[in-house]
C-alpha positions as CSV (number, residue, x, y, z in Angstrom):
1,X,-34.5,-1.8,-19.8
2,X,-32.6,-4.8,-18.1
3,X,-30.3,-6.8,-19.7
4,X,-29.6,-10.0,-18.1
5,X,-26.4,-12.0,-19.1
6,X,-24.8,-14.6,-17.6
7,X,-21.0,-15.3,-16.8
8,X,-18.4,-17.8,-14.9
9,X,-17.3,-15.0,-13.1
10,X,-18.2,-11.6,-12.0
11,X,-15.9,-8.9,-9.9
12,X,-16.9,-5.9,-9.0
13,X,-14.1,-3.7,-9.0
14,X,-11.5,-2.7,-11.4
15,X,-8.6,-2.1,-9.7
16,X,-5.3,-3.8,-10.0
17,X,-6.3,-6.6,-7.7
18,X,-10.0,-6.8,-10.3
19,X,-7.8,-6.9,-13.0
20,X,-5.5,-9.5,-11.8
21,X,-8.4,-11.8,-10.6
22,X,-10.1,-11.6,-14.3
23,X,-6.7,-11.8,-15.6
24,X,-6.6,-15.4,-14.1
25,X,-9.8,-16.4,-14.5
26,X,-10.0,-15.6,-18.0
27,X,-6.7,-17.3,-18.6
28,X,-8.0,-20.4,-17.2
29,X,-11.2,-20.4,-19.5
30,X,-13.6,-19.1,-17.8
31,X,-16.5,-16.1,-18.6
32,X,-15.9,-13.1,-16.8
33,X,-17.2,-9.7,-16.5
34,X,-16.0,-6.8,-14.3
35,X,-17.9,-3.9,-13.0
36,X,-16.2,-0.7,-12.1
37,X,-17.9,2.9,-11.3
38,X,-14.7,4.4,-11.4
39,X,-12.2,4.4,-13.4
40,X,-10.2,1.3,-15.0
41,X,-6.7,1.0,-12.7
42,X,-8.4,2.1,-9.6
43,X,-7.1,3.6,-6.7
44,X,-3.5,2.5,-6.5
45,X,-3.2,3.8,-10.4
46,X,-4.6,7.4,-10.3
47,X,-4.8,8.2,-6.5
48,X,-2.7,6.3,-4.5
49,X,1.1,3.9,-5.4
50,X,1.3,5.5,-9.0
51,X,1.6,9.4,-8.3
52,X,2.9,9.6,-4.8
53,X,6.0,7.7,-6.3
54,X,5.9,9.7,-8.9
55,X,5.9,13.0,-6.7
56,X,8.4,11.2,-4.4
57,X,11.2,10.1,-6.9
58,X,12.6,13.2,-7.6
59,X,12.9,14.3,-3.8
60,X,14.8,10.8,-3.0
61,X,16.9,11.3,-6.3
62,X,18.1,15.0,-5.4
63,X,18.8,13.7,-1.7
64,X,20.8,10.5,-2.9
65,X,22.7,13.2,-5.6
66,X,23.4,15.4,-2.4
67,X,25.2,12.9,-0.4
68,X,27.7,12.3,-3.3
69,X,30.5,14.2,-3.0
70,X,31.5,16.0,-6.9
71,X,27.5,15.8,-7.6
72,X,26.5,17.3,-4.4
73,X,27.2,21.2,-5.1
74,X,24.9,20.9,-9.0
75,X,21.7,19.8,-7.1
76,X,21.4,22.2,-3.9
77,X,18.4,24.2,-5.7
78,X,14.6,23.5,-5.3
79,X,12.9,21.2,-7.4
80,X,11.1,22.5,-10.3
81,X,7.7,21.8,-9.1
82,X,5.4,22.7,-12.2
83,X,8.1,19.5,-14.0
84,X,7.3,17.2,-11.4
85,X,3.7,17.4,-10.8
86,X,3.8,17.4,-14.9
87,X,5.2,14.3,-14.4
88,X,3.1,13.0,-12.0
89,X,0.1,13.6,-14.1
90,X,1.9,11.8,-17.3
91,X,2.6,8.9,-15.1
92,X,-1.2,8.7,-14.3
93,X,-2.2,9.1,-17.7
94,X,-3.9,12.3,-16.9
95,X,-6.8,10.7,-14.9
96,X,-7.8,8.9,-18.4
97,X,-8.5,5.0,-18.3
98,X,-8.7,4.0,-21.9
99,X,-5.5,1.9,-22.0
100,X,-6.8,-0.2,-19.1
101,X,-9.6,-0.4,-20.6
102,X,-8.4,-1.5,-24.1
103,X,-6.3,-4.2,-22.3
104,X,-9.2,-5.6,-20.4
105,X,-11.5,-6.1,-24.0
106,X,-7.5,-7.5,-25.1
107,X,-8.0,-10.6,-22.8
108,X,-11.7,-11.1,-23.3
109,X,-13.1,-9.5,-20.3
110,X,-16.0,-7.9,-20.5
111,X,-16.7,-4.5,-19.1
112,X,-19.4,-2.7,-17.1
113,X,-19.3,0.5,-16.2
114,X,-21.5,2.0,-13.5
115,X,-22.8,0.9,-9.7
116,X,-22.1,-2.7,-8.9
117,X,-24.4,-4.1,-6.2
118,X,-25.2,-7.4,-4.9
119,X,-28.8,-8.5,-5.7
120,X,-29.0,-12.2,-3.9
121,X,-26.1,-15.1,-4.1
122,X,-24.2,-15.4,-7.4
123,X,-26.9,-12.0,-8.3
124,X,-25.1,-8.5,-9.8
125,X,-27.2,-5.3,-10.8
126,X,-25.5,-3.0,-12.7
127,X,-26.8,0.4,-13.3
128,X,-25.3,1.7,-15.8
129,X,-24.3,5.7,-16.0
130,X,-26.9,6.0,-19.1
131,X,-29.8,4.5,-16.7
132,X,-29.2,1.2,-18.4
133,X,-29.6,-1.5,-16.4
134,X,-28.0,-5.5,-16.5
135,X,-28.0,-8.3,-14.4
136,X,-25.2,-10.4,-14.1
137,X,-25.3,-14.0,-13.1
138,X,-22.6,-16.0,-11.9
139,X,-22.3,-19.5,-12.6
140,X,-19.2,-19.6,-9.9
141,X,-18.1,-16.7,-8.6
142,X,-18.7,-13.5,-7.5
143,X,-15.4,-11.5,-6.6
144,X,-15.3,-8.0,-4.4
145,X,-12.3,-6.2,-5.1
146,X,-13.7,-2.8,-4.5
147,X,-10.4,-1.7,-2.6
148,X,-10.3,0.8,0.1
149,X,-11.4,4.5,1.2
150,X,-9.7,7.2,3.3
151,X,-11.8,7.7,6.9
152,X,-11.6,10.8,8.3
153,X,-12.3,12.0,12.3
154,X,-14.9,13.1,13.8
155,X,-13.9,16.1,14.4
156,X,-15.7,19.8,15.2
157,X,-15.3,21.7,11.7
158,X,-13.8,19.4,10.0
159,X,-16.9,18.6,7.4
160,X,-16.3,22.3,6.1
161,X,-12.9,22.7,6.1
162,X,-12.3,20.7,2.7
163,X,-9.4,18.7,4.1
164,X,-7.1,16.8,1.9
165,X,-6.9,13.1,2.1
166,X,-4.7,10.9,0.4
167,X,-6.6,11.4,-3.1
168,X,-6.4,15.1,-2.8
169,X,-2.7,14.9,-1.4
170,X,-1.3,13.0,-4.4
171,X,-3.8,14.9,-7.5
172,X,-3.3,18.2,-6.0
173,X,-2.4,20.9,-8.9
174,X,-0.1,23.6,-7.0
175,X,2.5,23.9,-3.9
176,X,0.4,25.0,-0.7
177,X,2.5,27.1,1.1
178,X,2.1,25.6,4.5
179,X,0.3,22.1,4.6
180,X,-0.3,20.5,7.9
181,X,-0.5,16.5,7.8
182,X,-2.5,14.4,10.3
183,X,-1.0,10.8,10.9
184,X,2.2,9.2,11.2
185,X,1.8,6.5,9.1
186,X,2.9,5.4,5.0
187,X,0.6,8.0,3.8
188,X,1.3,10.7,6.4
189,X,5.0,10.6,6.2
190,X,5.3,9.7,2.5
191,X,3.7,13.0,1.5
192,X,5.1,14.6,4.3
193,X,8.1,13.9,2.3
194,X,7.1,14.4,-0.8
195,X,5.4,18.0,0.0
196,X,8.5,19.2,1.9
197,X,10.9,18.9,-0.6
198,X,8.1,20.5,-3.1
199,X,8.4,23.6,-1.3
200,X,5.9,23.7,1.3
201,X,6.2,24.1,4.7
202,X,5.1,20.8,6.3
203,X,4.0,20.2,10.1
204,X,3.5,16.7,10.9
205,X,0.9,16.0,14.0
206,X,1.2,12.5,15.6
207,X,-0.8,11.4,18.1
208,X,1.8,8.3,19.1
209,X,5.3,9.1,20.1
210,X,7.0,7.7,16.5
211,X,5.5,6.6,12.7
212,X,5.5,4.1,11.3
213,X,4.5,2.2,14.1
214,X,4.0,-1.2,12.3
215,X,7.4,-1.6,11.7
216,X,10.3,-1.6,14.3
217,X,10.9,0.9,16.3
218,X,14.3,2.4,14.7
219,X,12.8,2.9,11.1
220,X,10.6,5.6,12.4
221,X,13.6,7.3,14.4
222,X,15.4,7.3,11.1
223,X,12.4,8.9,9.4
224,X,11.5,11.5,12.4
225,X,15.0,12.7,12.1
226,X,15.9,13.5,8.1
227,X,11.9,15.0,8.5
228,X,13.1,17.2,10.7
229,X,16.5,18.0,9.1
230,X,14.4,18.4,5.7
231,X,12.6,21.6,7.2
232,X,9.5,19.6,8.7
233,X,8.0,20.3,12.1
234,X,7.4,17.1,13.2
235,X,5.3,16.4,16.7
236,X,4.7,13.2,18.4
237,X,2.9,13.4,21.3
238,X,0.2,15.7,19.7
239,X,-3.5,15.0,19.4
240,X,-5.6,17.2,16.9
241,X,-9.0,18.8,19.0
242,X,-10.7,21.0,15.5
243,X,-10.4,21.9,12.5
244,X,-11.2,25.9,11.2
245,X,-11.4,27.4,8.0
246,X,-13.7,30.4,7.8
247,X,-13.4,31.0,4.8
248,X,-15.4,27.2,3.9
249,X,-13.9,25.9,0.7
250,X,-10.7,28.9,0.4
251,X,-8.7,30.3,3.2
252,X,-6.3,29.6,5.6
253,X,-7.5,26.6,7.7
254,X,-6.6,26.8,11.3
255,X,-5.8,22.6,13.0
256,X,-6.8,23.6,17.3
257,X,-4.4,21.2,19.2
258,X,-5.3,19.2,22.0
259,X,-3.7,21.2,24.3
260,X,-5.4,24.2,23.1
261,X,-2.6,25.8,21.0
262,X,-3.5,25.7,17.0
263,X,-1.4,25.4,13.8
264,X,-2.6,27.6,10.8
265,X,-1.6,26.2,7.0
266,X,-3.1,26.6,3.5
267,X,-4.1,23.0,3.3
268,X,-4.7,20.5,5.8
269,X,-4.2,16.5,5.2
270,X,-5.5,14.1,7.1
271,X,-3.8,10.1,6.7
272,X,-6.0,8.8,9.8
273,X,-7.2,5.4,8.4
274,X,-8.9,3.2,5.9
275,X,-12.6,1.7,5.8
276,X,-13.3,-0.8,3.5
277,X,-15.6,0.2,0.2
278,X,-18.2,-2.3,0.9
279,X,-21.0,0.2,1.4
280,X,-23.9,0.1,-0.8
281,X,-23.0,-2.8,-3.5
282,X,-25.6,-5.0,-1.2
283,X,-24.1,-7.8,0.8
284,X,-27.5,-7.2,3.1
285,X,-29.1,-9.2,0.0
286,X,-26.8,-12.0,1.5
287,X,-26.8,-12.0,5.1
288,X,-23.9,-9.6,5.3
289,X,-23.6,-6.5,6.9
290,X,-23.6,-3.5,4.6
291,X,-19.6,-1.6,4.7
292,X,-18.0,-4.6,6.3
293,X,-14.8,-5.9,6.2
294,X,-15.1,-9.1,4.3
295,X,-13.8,-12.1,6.3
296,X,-12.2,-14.8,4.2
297,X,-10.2,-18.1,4.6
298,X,-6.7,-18.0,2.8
299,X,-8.2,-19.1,-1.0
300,X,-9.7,-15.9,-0.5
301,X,-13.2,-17.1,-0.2
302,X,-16.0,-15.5,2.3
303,X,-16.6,-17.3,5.1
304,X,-19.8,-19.1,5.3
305,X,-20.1,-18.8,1.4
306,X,-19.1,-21.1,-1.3
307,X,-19.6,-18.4,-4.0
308,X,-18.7,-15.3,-2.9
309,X,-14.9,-14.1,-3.2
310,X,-13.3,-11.1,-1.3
311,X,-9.7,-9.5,-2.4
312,X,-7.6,-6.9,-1.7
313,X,-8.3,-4.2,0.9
314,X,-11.6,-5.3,1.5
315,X,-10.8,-8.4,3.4
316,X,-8.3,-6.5,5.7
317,X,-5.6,-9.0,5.7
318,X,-2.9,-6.5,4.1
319,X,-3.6,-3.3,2.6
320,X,-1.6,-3.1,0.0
321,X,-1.4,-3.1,-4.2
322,X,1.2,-5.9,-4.1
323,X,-0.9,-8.1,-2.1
324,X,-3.8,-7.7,-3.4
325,X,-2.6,-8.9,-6.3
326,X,-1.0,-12.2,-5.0
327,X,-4.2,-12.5,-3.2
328,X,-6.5,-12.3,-7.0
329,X,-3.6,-14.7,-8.6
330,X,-4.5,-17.4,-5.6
331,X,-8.3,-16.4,-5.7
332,X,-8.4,-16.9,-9.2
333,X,-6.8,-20.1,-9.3
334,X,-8.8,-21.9,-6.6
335,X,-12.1,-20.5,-8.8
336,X,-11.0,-22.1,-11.9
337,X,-10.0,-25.3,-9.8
338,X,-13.4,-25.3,-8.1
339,X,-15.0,-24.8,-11.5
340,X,-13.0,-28.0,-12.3
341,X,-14.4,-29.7,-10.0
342,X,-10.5,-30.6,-8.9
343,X,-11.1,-32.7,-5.9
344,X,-8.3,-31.5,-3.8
345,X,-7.4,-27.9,-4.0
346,X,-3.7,-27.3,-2.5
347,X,-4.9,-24.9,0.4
348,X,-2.4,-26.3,3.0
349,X,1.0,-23.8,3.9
350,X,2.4,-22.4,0.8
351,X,-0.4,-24.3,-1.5
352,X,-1.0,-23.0,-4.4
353,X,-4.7,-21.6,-3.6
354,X,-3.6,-20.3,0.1
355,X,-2.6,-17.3,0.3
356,X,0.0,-17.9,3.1
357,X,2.4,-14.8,2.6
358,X,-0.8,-12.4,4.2
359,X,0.6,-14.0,7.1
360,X,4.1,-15.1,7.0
361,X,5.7,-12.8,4.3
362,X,4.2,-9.4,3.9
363,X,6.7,-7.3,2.7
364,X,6.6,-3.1,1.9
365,X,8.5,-0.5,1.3
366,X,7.9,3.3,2.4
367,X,9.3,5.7,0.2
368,X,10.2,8.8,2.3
369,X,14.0,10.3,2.7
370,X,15.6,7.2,4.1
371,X,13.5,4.4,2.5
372,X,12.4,1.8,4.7
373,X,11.6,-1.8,4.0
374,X,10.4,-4.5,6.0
375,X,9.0,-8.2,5.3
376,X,7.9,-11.1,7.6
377,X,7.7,-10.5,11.4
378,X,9.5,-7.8,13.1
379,X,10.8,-8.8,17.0
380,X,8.0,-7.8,18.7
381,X,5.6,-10.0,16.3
382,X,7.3,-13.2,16.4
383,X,7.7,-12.6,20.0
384,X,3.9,-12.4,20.3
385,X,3.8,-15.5,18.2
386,X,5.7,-17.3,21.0
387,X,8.6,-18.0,18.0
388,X,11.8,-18.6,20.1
389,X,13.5,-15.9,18.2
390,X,17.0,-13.9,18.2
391,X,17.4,-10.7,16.6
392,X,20.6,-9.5,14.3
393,X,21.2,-5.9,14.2
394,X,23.9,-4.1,11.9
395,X,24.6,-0.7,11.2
396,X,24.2,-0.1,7.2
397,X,26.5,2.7,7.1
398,X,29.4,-0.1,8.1
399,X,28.9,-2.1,4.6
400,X,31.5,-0.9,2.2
401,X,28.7,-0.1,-0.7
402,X,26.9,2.1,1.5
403,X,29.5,4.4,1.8
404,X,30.5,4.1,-2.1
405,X,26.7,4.6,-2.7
406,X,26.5,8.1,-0.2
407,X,28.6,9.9,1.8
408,X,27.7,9.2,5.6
409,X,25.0,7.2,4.8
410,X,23.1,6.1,7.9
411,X,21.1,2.9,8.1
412,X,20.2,-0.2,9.7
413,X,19.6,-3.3,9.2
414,X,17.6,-6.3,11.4
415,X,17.1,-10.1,10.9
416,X,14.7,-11.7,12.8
417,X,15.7,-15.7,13.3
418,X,13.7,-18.2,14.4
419,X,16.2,-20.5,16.5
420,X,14.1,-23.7,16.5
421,X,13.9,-23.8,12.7
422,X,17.1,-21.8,11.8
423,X,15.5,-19.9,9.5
424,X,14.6,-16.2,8.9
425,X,11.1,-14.8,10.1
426,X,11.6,-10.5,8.9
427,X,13.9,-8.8,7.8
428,X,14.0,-4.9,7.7
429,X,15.8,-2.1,6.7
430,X,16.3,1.5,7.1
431,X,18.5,3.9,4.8
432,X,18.5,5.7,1.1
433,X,18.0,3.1,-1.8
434,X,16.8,0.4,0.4
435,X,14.2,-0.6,-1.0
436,X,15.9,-2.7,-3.7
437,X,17.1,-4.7,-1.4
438,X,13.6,-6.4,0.0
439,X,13.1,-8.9,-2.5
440,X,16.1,-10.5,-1.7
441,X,14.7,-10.6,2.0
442,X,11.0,-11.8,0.5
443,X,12.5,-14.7,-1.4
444,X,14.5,-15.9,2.1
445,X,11.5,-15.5,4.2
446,X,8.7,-17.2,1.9
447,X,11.0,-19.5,1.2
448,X,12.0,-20.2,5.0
449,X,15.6,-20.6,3.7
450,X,17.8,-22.5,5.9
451,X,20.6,-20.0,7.9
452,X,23.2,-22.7,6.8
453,X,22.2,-22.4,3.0
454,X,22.1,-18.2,3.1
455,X,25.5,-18.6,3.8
456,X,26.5,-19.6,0.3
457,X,24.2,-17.0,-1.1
458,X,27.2,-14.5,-1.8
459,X,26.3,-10.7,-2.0
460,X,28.3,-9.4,-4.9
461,X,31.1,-6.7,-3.7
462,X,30.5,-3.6,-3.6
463,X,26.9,-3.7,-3.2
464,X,24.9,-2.8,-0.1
465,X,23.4,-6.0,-0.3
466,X,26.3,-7.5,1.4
467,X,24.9,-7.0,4.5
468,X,23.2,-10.4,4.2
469,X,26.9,-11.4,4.5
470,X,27.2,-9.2,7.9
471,X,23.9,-10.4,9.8
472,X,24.9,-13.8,9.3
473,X,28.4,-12.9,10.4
474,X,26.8,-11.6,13.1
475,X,23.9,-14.2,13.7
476,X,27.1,-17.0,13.9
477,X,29.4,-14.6,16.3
């Protein structure tokens, strides 16, 4: 049986950046429905942001308590695993969506559960996981927000080997001994991280000669190094040929390196890539090619549509929670205003239905042992751009809170200023408990602050925020 029921708005996808975009639309009056196959919170809540923080938390905690001096000698023992990944699963709710769900019926959304696919414009068909069937119509939107997957290689054995990816890496139940991890990017070093100061004995394969390679070039020297004074074997340089476990399922798996040598651990992870989830939920039925990338102008809408929404991983523009969000909060406001019929919808720089910080004011932190954090352009961006630009470096380990806050902290810090406008294009930084310190960067980039008017911005003494006071010290000379 096929029930068909129509709506202002469906999304398929219930994910954080779903939820946010029926958050809106509902908030603005409108119907909406959203169709998930998964579970309610999606991949950021149960396989991704929520539990590799929560498995990474306690290993930055014990090394900020270590570099305090009267604190140091209490926390020199290993973490109590079996409490942690405890925690982990608490954090996640122990894989069990009800809350979500309960808040999604709490603002009037109305969920589907089961296989989302496109049937035609402004057409979903739901099967459901009782063989139920529904069509949803859409008087004005149809949004994909169906996130993100984890691509592996093609590699000789690898099928079998029953490699960990990024869902297994942060859901796994016990220590592996010896884990091997494939990629030196957030995922790769974060669990590298997080693993290593579990217990196991990590070796970290990189094909490039640093991580992190999106970010400048010092934040991955930083990370290479405390890996390797954690216990990690990390090499750069180092391609990855096969993959062997005999044993299929169980066993020690053996990686076979490029240059014929091999690496045997009890778990292999492999943090190679992302592919959007676009396969199978029927953009053929609309002239678009099935598992694509979704391409969108900055309200969020697919091009050559004027129906069809994409947010979130899936339109490629920044892979990340955060952003995905801000993408479903600007998304869901040019809908409404569309539904309107408001005349003029505000998609010029910074408008309020153009998304404009995908490409002026991204920012992120990675949470390995030191943090990084980085927002806007680094150098080698704006340069690219053909911005006139100057960078500011400054050690972080010079600022008086630093020091309070550890005991030879090491850090650094860079400001990228555009010298035509006088204003700041990225910032970034490099050192333990960083990452509290990027908003403060957001806000001056998206706001393209004047140079002259962060100088009255006073950083409060003793923080390590007062290296905004620093740069621009150094920026003026």
């Amino acid at each position: 049986m096929t029930e068909a029921v129509e709506y202002d708005v469906v999304v398929l996808g219930a994910g954080p950046v779903g939820e946010n975009v029926a958050d809106r639309t509902r908030a603005a009056g409108l119907s909406t429905a959203v169709v998930e196959s998964e579970l309610i919170g999606g991949e950021c809540s149960y396989w991704a942001c929520v539990p590799s923080k929560a498995l990474l938390r306690p290993a930055l905690a014990r090394a900020d308590a270590r570099r305090v001096p009267g604190l140091a000698g209490s926390v020199q023992g290993p973490l109590d695993a079996k409490a942690v990944l405890a925690r982990r699963d608490e954090r996640v709710g122990d894989w069990n969506d009800a809350g979500q769900a309960e808040w999604l019926d709490s603002i009037g959304v109305r969920l589907y559960r089961g296989h989302g696919r496109l049937h035609g414009p402004r057409s979903v068909v739901v099967d459901g996981p009782e063989k139920e069937h529904h069509l949803l119509t859409a008087r004005h939107a149809v949004v994909v927000a169906t996130g993100s997957r984890a691509v592996l290689p093609d590699l000789p054995g690898l099928a079998g080997a029953r490699p960990w990816t990024s869902r297994e890496a942060t859901s796994a139940r016990e220590v592996p001994d010896r884990l091997v991890v494939v990629g030196g990017g957030v995922v790769g070093v974060e669990m590298a991280t997080a693993w290593q100061a579990l217990g196991s004995r990590v070796t970290l394969l990189v094909r490039d000669g640093g991580v992190l390679p999106r970010m400048e070039p010092f934040v991955g020297e930083h990370v290479v190094d405390a890996l390797k004074e954690a216990g990690a074997d990390v090499r750069l340089h180092t391609s990855v040929a096969a993959v062997d476990r005999p044993g299929g399922s169980t066993g020690p798996v053996t990686v076979v390196l490029g240059d014929g040598s091999s690496v045997e651990a009890d778990e292999v992870l492999f943090a190679t890539g992302r592919a959007p989830r676009t396969a199978g939920i029927g953009l053929e039925s609309v002239n678009l090619a099935d598992g694509s990338w979704l391409t969108v102008d900055d309200s969020c809408r697919v091009e050559g549509t004027d129906w069809l929404y994409a947010v979130g991983d899936v339109n490629h523009r920044a892979l990340l929670t955060h952003q995905g969000k801000y993408q479903a909060r600007i998304a869901g406001a040019a809908i409404a205003a569309r539904a309107q019929k408001v005349p003029l919808l505000e998609t010029d720089r910074w408008g309020a239905h153009s998304a404009t910080a995908d490409h002026a004011a991204v920012p992120q932190v990675v949470f390995t042992d030191p943090e990084a954090a980085a927002v806007g352009l680094s150098l080698a961006e704006a340069e690219r751009a053909g911005h006139r630009v100057r960078a500011v470096d400054y050690d972080l380990g010079s600022v008086a809170g630093a020091g309070l806050y550890a005991e030879n902290y090491r850090g650094h810090a860079r400001m990228v200023v555009d010298l035509d406008r006088e204003i700041v294009l990225g910032v970034t930084f490099v050192g333990p408990g960083v990452g509290e310190l990027l908003h403060s960067a957001t806000v001056a980039v998206a706001g393209e602050v004047p140079i002259d008017r962060l100088w009255h911005a006073v950083p409060a003494f003793p923080t390590i925020s007062e290296v905004w006071l620093r740069l621009l010290e150094a920026y003026r000379g």
